[in-house]
Jmol script that loads the backbone (N, CA, C; Angstrom):
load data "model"
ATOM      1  N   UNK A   1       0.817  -1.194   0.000  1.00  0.00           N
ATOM      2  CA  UNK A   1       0.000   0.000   0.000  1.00  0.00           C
ATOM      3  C   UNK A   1       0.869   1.270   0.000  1.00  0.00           C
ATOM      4  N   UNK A   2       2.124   1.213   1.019  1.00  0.00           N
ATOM      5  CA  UNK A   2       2.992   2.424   0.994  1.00  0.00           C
ATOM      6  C   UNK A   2       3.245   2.823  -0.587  1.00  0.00           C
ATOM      7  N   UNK A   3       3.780   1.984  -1.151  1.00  0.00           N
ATOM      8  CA  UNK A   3       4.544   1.881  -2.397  1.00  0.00           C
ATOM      9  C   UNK A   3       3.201   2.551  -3.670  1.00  0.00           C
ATOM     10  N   UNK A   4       2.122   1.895  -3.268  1.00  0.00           N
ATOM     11  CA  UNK A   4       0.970   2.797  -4.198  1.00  0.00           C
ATOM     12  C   UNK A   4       0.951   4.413  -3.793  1.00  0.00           C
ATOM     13  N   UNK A   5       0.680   4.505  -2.369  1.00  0.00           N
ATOM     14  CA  UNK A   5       0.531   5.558  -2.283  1.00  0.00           C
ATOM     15  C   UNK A   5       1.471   6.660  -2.790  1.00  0.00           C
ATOM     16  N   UNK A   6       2.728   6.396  -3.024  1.00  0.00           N
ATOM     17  CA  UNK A   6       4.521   6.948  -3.121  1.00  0.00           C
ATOM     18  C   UNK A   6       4.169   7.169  -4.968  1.00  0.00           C
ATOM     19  N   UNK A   7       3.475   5.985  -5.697  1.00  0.00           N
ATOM     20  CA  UNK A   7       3.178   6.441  -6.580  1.00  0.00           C
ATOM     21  C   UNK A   7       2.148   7.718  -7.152  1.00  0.00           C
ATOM     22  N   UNK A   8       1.427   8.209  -6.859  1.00  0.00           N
ATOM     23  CA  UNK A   8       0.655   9.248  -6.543  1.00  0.00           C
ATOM     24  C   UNK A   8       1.835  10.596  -6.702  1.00  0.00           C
ATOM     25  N   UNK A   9       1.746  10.542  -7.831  1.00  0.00           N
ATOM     26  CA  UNK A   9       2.893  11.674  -7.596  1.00  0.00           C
ATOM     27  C   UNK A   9       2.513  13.222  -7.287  1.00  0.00           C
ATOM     28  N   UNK A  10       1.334  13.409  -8.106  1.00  0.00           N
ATOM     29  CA  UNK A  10       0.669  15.274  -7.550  1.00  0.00           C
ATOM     30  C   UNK A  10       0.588  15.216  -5.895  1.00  0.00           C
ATOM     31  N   UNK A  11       0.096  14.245  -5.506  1.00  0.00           N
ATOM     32  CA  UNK A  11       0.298  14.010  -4.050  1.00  0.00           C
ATOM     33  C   UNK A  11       1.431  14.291  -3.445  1.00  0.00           C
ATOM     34  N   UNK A  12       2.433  13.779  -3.469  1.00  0.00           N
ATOM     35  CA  UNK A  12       3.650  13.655  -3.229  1.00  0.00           C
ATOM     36  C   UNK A  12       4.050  14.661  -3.589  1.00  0.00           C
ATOM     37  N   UNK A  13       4.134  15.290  -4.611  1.00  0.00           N
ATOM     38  CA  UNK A  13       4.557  16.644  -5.189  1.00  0.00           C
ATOM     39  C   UNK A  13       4.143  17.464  -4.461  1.00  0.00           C
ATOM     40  N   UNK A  14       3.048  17.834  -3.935  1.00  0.00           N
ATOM     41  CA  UNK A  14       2.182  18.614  -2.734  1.00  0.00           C
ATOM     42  C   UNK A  14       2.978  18.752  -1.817  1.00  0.00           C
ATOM     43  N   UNK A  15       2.915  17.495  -0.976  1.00  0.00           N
ATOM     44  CA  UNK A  15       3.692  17.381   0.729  1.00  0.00           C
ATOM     45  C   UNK A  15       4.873  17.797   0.600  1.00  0.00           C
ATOM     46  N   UNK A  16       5.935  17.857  -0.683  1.00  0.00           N
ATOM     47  CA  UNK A  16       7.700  18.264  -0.793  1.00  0.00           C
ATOM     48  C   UNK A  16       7.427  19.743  -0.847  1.00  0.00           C
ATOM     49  N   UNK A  17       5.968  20.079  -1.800  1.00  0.00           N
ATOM     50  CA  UNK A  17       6.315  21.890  -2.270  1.00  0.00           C
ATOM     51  C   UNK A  17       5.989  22.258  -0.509  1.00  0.00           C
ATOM     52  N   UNK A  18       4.982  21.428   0.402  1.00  0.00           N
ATOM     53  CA  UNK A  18       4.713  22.163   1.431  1.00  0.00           C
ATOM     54  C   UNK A  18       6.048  21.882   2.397  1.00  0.00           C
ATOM     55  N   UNK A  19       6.337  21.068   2.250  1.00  0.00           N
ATOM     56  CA  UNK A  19       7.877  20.163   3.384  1.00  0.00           C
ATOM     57  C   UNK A  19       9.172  21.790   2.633  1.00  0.00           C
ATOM     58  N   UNK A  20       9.173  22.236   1.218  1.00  0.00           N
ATOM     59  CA  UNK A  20      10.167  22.896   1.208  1.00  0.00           C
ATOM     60  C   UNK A  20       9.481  24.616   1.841  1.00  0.00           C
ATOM     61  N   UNK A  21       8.468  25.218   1.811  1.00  0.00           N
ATOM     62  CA  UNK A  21       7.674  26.323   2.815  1.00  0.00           C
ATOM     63  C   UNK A  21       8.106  26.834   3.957  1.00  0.00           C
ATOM     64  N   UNK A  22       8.290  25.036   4.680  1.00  0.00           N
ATOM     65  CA  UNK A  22       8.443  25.650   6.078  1.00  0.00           C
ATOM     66  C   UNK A  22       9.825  26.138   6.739  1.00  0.00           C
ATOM     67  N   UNK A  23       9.890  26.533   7.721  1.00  0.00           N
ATOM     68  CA  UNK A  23      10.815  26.617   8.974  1.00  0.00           C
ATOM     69  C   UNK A  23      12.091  25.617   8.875  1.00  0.00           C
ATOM     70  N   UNK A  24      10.889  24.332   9.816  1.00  0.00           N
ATOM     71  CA  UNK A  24      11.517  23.333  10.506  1.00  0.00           C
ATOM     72  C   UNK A  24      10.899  22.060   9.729  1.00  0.00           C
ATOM     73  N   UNK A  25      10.904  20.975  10.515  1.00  0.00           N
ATOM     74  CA  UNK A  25      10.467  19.723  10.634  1.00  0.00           C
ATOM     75  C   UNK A  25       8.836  19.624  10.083  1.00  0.00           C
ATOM     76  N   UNK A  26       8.862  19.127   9.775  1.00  0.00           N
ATOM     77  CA  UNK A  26       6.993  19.064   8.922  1.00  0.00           C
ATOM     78  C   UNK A  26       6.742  17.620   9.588  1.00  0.00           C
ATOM     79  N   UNK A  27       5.534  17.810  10.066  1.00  0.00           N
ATOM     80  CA  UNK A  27       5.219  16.098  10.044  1.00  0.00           C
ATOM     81  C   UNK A  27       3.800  15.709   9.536  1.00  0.00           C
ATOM     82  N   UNK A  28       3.565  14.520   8.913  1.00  0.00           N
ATOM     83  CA  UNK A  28       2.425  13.958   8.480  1.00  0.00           C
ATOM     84  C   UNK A  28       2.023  12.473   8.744  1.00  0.00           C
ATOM     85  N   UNK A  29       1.358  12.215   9.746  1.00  0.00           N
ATOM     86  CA  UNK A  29       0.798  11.259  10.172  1.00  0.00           C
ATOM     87  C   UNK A  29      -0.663  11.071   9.223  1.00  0.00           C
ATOM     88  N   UNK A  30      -0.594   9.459   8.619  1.00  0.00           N
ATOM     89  CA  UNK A  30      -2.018   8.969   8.421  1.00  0.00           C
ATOM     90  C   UNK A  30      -2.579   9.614   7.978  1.00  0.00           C
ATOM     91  N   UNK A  31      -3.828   9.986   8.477  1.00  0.00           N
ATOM     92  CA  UNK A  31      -4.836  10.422   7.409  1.00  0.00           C
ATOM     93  C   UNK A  31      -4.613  12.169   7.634  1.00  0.00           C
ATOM     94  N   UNK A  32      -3.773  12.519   7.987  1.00  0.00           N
ATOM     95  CA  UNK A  32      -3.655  14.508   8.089  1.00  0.00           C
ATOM     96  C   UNK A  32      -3.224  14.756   6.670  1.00  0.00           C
ATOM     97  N   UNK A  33      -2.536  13.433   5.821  1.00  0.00           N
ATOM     98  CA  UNK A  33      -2.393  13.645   4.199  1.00  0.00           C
ATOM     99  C   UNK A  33      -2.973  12.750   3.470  1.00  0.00           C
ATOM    100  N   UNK A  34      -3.529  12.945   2.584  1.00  0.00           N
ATOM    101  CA  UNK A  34      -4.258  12.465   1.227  1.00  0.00           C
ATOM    102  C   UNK A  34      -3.223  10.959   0.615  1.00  0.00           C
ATOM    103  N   UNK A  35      -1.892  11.428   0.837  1.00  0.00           N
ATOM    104  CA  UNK A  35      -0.666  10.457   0.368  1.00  0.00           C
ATOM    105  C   UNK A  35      -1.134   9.222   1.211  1.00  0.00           C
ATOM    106  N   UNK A  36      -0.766   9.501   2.259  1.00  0.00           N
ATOM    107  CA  UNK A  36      -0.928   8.035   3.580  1.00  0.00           C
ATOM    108  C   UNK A  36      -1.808   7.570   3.939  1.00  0.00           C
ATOM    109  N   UNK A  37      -3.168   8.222   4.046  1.00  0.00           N
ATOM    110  CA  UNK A  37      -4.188   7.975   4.527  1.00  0.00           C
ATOM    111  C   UNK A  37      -4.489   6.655   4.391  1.00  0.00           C
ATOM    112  N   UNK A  38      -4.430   5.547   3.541  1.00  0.00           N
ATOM    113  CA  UNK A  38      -4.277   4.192   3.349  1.00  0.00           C
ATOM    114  C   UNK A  38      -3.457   3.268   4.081  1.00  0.00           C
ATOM    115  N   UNK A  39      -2.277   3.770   3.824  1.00  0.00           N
ATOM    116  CA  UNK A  39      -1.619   2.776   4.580  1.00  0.00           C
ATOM    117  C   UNK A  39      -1.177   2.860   5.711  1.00  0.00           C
ATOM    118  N   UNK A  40      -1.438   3.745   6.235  1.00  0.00           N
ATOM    119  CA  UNK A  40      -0.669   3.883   8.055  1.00  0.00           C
ATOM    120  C   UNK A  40       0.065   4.780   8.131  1.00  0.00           C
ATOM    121  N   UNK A  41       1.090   5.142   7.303  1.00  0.00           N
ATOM    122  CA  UNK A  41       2.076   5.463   7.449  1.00  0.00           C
ATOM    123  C   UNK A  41       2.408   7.268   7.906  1.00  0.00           C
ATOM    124  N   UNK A  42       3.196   7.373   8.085  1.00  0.00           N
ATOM    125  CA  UNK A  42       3.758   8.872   8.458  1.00  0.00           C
ATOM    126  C   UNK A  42       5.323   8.871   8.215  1.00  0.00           C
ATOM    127  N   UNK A  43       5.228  10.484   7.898  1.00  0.00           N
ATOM    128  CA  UNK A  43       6.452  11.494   6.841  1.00  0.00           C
ATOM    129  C   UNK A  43       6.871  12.449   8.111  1.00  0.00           C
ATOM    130  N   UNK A  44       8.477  12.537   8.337  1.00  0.00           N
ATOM    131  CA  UNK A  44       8.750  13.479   9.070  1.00  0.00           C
ATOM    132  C   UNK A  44      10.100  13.855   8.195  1.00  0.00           C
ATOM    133  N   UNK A  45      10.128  15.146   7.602  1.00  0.00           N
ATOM    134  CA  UNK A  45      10.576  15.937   7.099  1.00  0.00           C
ATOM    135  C   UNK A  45      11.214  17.167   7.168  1.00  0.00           C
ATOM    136  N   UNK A  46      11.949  17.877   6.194  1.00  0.00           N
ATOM    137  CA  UNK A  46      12.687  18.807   7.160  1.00  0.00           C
ATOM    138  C   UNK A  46      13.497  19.738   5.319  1.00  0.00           C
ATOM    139  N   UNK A  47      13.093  20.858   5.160  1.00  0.00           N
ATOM    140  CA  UNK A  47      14.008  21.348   4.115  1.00  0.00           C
ATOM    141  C   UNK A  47      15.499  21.700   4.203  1.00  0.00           C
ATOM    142  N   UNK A  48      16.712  21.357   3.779  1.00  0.00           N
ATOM    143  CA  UNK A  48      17.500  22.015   3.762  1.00  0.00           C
ATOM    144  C   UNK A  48      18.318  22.867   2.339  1.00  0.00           C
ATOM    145  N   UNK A  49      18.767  24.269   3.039  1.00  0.00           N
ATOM    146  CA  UNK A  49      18.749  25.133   1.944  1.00  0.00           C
ATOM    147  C   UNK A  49      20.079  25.602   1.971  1.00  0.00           C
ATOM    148  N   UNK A  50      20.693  26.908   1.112  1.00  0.00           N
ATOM    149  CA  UNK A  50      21.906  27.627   1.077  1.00  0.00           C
ATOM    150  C   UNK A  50      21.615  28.802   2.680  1.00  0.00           C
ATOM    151  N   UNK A  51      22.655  29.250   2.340  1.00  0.00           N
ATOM    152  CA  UNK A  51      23.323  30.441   3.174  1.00  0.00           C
ATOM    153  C   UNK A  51      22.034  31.716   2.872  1.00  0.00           C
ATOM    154  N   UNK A  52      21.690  31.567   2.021  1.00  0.00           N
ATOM    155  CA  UNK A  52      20.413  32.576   1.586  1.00  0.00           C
ATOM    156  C   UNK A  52      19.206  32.162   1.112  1.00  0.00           C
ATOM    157  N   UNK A  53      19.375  30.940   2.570  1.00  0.00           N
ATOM    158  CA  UNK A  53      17.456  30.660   2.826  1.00  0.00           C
ATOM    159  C   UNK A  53      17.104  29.963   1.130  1.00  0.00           C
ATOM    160  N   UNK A  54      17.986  29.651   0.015  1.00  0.00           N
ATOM    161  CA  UNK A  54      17.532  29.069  -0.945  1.00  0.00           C
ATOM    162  C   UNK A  54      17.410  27.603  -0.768  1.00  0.00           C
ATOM    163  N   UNK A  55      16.007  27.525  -0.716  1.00  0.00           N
ATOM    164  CA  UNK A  55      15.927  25.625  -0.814  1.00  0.00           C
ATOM    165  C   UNK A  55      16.616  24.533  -1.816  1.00  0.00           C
ATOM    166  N   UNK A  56      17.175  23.487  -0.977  1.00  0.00           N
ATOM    167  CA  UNK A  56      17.935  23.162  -2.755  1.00  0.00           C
ATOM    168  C   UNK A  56      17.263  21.787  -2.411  1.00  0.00           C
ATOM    169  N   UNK A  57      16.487  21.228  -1.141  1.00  0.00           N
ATOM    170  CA  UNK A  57      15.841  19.905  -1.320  1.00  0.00           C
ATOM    171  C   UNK A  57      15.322  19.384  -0.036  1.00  0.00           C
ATOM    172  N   UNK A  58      14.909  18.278   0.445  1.00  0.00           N
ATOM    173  CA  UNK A  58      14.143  17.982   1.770  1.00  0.00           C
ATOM    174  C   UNK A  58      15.074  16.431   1.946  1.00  0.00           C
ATOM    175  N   UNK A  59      14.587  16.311   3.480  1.00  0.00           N
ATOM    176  CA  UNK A  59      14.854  15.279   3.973  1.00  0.00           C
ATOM    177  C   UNK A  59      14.431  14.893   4.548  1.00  0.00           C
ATOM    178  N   UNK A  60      14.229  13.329   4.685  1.00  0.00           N
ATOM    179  CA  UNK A  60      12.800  12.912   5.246  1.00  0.00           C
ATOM    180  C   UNK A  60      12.816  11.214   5.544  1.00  0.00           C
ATOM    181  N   UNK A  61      11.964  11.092   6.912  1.00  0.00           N
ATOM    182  CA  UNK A  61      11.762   9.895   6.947  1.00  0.00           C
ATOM    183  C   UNK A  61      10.278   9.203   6.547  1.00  0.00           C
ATOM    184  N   UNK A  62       9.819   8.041   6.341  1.00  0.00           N
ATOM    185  CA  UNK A  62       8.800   7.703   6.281  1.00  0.00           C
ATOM    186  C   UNK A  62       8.971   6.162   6.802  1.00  0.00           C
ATOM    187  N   UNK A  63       7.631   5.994   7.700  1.00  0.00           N
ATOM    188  CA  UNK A  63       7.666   4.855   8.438  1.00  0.00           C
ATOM    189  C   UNK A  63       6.099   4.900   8.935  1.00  0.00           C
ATOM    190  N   UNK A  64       5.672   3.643   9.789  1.00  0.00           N
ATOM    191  CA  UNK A  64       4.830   3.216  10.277  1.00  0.00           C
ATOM    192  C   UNK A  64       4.000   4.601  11.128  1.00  0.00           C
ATOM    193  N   UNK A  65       3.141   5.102  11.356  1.00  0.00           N
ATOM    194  CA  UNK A  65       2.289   6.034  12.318  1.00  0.00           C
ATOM    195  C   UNK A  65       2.680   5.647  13.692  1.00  0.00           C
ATOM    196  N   UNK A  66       3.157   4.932  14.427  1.00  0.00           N
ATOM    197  CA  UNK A  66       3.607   4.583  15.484  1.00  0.00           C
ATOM    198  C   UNK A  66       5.169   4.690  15.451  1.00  0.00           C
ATOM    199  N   UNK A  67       5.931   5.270  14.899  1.00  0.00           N
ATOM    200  CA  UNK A  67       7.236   5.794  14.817  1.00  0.00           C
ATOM    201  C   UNK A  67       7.873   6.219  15.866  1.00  0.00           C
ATOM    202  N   UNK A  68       9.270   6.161  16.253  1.00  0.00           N
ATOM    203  CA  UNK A  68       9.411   6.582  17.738  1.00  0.00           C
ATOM    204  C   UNK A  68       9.891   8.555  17.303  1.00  0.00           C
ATOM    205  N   UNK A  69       8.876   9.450  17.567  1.00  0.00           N
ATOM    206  CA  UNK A  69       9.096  10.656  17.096  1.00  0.00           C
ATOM    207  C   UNK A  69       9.903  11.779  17.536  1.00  0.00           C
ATOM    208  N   UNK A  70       9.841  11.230  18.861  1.00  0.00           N
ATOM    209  CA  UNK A  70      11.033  11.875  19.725  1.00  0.00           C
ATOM    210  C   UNK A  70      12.342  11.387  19.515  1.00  0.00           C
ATOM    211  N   UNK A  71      12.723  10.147  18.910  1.00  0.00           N
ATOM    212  CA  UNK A  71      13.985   9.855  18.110  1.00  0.00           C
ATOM    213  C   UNK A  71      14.178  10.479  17.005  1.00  0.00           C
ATOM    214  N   UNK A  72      13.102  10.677  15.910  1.00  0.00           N
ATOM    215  CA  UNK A  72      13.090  10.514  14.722  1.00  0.00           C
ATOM    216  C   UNK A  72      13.179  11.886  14.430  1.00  0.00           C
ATOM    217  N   UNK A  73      12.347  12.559  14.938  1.00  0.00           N
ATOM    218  CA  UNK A  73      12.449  13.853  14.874  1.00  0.00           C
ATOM    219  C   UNK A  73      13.565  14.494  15.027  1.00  0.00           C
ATOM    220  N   UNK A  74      14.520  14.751  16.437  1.00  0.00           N
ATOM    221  CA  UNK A  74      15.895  15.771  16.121  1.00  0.00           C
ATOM    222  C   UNK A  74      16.714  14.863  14.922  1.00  0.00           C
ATOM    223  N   UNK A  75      16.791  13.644  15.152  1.00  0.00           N
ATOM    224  CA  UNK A  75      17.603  13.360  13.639  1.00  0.00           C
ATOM    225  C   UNK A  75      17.004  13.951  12.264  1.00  0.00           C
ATOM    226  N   UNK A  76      15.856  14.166  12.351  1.00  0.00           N
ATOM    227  CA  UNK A  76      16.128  14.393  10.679  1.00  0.00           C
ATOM    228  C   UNK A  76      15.931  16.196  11.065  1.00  0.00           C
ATOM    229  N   UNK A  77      15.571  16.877  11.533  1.00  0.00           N
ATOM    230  CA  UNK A  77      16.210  18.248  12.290  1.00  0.00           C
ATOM    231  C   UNK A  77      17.638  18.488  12.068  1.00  0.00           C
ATOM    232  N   UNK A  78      18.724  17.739  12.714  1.00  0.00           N
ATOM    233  CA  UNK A  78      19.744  17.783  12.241  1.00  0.00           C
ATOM    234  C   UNK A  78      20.572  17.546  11.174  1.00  0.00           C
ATOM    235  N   UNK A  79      20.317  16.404  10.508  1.00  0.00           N
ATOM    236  CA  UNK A  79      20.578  15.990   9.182  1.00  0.00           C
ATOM    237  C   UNK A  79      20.112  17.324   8.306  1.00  0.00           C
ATOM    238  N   UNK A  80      18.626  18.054   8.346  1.00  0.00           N
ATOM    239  CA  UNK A  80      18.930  18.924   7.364  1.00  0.00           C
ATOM    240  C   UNK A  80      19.866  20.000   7.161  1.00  0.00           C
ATOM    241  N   UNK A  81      20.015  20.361   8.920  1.00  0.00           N
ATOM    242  CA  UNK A  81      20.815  21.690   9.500  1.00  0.00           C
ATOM    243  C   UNK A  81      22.626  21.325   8.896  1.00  0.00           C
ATOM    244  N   UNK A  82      23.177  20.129   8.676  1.00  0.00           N
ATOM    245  CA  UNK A  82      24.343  19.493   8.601  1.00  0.00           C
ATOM    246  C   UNK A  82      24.213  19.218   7.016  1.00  0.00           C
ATOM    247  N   UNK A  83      23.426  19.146   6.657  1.00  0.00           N
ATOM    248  CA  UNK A  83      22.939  19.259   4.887  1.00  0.00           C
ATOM    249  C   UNK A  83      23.309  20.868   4.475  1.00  0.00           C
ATOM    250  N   UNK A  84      22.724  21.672   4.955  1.00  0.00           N
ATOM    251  CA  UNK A  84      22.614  22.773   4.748  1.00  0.00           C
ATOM    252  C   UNK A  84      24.152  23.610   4.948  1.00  0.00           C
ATOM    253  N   UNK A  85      24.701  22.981   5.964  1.00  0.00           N
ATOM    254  CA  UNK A  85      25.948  23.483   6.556  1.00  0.00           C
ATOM    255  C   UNK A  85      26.974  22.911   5.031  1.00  0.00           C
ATOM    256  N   UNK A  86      26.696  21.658   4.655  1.00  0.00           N
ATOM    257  CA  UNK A  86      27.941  21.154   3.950  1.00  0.00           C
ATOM    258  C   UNK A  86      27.550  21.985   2.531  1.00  0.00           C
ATOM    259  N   UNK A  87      26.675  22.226   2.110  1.00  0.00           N
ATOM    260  CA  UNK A  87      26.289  22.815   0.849  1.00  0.00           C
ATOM    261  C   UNK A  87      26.702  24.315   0.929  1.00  0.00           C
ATOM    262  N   UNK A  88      26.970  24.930   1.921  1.00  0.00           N
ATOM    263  CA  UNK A  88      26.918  26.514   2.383  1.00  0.00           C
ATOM    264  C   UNK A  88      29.004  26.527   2.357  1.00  0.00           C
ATOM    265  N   UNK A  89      29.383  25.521   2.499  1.00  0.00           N
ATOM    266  CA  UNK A  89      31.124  25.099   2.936  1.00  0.00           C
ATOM    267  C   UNK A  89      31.540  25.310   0.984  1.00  0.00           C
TER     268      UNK A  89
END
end "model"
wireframe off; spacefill off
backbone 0.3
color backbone group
């Protein structure tokens, strides 16, 4: 079901244009997106950009709705911030 839903690409295309928008960390559990709502699953995400706030792409996990989020979360928090750092070097 994951793998259908992943196909859905305007979908998917959606959650990255909104995952590159924000701040911080984006998250999408289950049915809060149109993408997952089928299979369980949940997206925790995170843009990283240049030295001048230019987005150059996202990073992201996807796993089960029962995810451990308080793990999952500062890692991919950091991974973008350390993304962002090596692209800015």
């Amino acid at each position: 079901m994951l793998f259908d839903d992943l196909e859905q690409k305007e979908q998917l295309i959606s959650l990255l244009d909104d995952v590159r928008e924000a701040q911080g960390v984006r998250i999408y559990i289950g049915a809060e997106t149109r993408l997952f709502s089928l299979s369980g699953s949940a997206v925790i995400a995170a843009p990283y950009m240049t030295g001048r706030q230019k987005v150059l792409g996202a990073i992201g996990v996807i796993g089960p709705a029962r995810l451990n989020y308080a793990r999952v979360i500062p890692l991919v928090d950091y991974t973008a911030r350390v993304l962002s750092q090596v692209t800015n070097a």
